[in-house]
Backbone bond lengths (Angstrom), bond angles and torsions (degrees), N, CA, C in turn:
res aa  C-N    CA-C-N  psi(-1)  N-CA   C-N-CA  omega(-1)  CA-C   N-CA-C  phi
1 X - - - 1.432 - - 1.523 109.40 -
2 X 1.296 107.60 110.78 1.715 97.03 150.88 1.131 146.43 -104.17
3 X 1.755 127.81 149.37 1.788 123.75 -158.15 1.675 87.47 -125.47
4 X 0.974 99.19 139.37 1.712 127.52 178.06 1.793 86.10 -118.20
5 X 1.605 97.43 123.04 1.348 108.98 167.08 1.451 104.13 -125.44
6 X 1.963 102.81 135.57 1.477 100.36 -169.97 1.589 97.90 -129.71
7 X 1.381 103.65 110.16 1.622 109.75 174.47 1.189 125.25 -143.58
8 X 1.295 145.21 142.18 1.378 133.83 -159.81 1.472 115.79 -91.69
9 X 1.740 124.37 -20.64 1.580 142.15 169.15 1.705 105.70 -72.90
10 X 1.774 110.95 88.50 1.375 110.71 168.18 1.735 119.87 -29.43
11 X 1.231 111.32 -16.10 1.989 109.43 -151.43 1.854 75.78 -97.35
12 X 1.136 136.36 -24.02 1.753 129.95 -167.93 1.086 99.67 -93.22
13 X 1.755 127.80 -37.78 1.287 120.25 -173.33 1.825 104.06 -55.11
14 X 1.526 95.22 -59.83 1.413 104.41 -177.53 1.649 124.57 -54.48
15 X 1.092 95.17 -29.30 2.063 85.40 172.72 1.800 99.49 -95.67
16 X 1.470 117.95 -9.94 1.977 84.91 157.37 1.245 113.69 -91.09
17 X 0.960 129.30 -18.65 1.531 139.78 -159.65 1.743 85.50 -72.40
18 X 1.791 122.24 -57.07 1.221 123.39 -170.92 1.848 112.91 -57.52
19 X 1.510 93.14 -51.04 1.751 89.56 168.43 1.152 137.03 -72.39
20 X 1.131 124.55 -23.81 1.241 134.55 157.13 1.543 116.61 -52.49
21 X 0.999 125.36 -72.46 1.508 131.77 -164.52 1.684 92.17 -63.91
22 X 1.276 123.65 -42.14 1.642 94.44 -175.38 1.616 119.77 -90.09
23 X 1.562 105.24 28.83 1.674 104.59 142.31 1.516 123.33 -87.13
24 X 1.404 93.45 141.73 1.726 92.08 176.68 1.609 122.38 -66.73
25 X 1.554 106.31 -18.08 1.526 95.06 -172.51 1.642 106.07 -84.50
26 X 1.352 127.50 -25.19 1.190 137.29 150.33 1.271 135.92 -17.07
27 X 1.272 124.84 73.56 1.739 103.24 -163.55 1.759 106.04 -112.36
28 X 0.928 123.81 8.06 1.482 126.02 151.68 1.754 112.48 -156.78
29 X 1.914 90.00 136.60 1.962 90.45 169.50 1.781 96.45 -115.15
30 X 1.228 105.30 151.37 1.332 109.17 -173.54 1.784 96.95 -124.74
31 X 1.544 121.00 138.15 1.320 104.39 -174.06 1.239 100.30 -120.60
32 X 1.414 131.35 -174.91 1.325 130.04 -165.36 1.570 122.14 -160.84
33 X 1.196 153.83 150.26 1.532 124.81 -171.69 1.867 88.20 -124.40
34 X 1.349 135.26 13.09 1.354 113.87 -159.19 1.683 87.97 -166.22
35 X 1.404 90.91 133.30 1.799 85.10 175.17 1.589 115.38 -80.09
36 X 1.419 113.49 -1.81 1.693 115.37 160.56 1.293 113.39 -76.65
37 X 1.640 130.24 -50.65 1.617 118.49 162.89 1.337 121.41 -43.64
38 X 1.554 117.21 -31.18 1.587 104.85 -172.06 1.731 90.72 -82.56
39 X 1.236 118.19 -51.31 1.602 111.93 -171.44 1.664 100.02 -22.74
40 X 1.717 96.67 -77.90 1.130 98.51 -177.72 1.347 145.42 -46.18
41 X 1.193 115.84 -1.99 1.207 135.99 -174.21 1.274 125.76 -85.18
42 X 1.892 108.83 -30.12 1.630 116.17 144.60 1.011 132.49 -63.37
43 X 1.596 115.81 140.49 0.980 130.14 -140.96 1.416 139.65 119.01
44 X 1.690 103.93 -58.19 1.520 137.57 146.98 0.727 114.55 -60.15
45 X 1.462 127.10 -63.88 1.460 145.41 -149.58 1.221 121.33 -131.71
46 X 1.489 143.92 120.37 1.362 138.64 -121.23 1.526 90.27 -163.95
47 X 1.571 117.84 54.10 1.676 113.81 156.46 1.618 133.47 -15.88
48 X 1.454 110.53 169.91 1.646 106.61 155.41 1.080 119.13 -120.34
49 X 1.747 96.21 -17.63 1.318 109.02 162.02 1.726 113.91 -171.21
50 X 1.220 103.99 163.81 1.725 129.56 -131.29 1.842 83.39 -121.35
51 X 1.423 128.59 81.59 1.359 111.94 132.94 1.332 155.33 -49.02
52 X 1.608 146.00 72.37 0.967 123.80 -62.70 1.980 89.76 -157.15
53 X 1.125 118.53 47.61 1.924 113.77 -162.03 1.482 100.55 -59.33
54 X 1.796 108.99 137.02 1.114 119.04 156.03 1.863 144.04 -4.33
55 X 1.227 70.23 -82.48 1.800 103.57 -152.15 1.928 93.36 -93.63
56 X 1.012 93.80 91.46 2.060 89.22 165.47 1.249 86.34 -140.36
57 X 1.712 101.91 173.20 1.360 122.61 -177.79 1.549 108.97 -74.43
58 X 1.279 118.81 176.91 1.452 110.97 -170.82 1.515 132.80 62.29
59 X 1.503 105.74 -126.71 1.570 114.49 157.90 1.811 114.58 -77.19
60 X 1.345 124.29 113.39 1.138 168.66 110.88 1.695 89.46 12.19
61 X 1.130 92.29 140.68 1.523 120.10 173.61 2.033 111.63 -60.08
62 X 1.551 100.39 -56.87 1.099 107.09 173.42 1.902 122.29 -59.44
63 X 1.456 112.12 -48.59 0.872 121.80 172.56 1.834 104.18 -70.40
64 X 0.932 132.63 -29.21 1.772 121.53 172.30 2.017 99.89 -66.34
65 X 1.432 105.03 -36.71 1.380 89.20 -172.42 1.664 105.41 -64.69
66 X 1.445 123.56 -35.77 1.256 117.63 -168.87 1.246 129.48 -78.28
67 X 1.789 110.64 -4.46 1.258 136.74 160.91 1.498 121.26 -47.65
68 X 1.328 88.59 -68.13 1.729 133.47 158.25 1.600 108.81 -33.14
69 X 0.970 121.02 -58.67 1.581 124.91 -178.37 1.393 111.00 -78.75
70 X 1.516 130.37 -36.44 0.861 117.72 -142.82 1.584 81.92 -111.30
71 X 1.422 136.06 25.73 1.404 134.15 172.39 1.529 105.00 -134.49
72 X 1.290 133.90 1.70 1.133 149.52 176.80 1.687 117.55 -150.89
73 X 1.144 135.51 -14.05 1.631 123.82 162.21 1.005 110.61 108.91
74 X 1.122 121.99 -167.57 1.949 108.75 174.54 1.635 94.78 -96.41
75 X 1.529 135.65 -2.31 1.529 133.56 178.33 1.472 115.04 -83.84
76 X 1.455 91.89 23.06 1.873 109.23 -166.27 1.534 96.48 -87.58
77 X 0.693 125.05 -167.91 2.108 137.36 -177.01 1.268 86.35 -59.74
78 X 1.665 108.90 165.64 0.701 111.78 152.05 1.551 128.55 -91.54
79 X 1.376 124.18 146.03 1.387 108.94 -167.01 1.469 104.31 -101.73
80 X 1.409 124.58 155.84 1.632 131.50 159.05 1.420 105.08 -134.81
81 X 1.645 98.91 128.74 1.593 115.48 175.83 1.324 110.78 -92.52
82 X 1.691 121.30 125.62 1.261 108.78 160.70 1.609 109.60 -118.58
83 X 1.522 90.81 159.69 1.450 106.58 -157.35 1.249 109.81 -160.78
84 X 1.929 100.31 133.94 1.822 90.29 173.35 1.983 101.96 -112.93
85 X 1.463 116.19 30.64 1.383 94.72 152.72 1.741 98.28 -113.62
86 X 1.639 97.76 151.06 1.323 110.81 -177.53 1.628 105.62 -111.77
87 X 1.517 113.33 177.90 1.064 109.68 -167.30 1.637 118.07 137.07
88 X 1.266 126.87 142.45 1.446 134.06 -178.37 1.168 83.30 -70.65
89 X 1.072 150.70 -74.43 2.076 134.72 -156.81 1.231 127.56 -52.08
90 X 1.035 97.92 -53.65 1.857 119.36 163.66 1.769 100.59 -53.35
91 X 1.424 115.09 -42.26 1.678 96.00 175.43 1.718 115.12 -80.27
92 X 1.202 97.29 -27.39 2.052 109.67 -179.17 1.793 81.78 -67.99
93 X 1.127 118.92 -74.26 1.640 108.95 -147.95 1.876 101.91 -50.28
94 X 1.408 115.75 -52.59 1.488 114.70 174.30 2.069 119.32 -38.11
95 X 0.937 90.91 -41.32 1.562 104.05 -175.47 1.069 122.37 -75.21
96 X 1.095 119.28 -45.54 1.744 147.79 143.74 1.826 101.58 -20.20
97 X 1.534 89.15 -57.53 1.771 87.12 -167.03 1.339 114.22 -88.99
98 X 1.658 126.16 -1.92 1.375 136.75 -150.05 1.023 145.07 72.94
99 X 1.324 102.89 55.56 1.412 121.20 -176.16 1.321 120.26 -102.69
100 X 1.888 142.48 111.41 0.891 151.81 -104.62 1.416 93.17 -116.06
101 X 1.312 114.67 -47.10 1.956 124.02 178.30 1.749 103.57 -160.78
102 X 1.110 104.38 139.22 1.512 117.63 169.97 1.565 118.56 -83.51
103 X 1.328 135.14 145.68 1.364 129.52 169.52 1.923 104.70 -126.00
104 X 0.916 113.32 131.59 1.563 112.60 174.16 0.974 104.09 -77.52
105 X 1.460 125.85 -179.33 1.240 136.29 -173.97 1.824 98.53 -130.51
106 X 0.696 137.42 102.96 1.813 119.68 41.77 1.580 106.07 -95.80
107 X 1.276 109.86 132.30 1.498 117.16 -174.26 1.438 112.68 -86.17
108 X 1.805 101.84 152.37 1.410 92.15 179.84 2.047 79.34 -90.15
109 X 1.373 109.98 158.23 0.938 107.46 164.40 1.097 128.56 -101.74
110 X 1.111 106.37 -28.32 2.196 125.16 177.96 1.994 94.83 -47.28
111 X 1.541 104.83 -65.53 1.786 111.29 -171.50 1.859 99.44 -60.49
112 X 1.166 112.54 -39.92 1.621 89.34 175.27 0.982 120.08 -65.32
113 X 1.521 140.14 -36.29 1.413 144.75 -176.69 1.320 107.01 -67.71
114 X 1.697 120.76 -38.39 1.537 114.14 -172.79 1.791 91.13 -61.16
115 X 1.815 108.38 -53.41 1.315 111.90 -157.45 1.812 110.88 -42.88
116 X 1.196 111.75 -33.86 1.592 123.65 -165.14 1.862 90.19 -87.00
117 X 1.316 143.13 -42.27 0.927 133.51 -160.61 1.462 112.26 -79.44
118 X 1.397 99.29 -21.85 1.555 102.27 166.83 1.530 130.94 -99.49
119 X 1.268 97.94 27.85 1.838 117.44 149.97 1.230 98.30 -78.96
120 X 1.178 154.41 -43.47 1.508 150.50 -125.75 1.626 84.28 -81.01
């Protein structure tokens, strides 16, 4: 399985990038600082699933998911948004763009890892 994690805070890339890779079903994490590098990055690189933070500069979490869909379908990765604003809009606007499951922040991390391990 491979996870493309796209977040703009180097210190988040590095602790999924760390949990991720030391699962065994895991066999590539791809990291990213901009939801236009990961866009761009299909093509090359063909996730199972798309870790996916909000709030970066530029293109927007929401708008990277709709990138994402609209260059691969909804049979594209699956995506997960994380996010520390909460709220019914913030879940309508994610869904709207194709967003697969939301995680708040503070995350449990154990249920996201099962959640991603059971793409495999």
């Amino acid at each position: 399985m491979k996870v493309m994690v796209v977040d703009d805070e180097q210190m988040n890339r590095e602790l999924f990038f760390d949990l991720f890779d030391r699962q065994d079903q895991v066999t590539d994490v791809q990291c990213f600082s901009s939801g236009q590098s990961a866009v761009d990055a299909f093509g090359k690189y063909s996730p199972d699933v798309v870790i996916l933070d909000v709030m970066m500069p530029g293109m927007d979490g929401f708008e990277t998911c709709q990138k994402i869909r609209e260059k691969l379908g909804p049979t594209g990765p699956k995506v997960i948004m994380i996010t520390g604003m909460a709220g019914d809009e913030i879940e309508q606007r994610g869904l709207k763009s194709g967003v697969d499951r939301f995680y708040f922040k503070p995350l449990n991390i154990r249920t996201l890892i099962q959640e991603v391990l059971e793409v495999a």
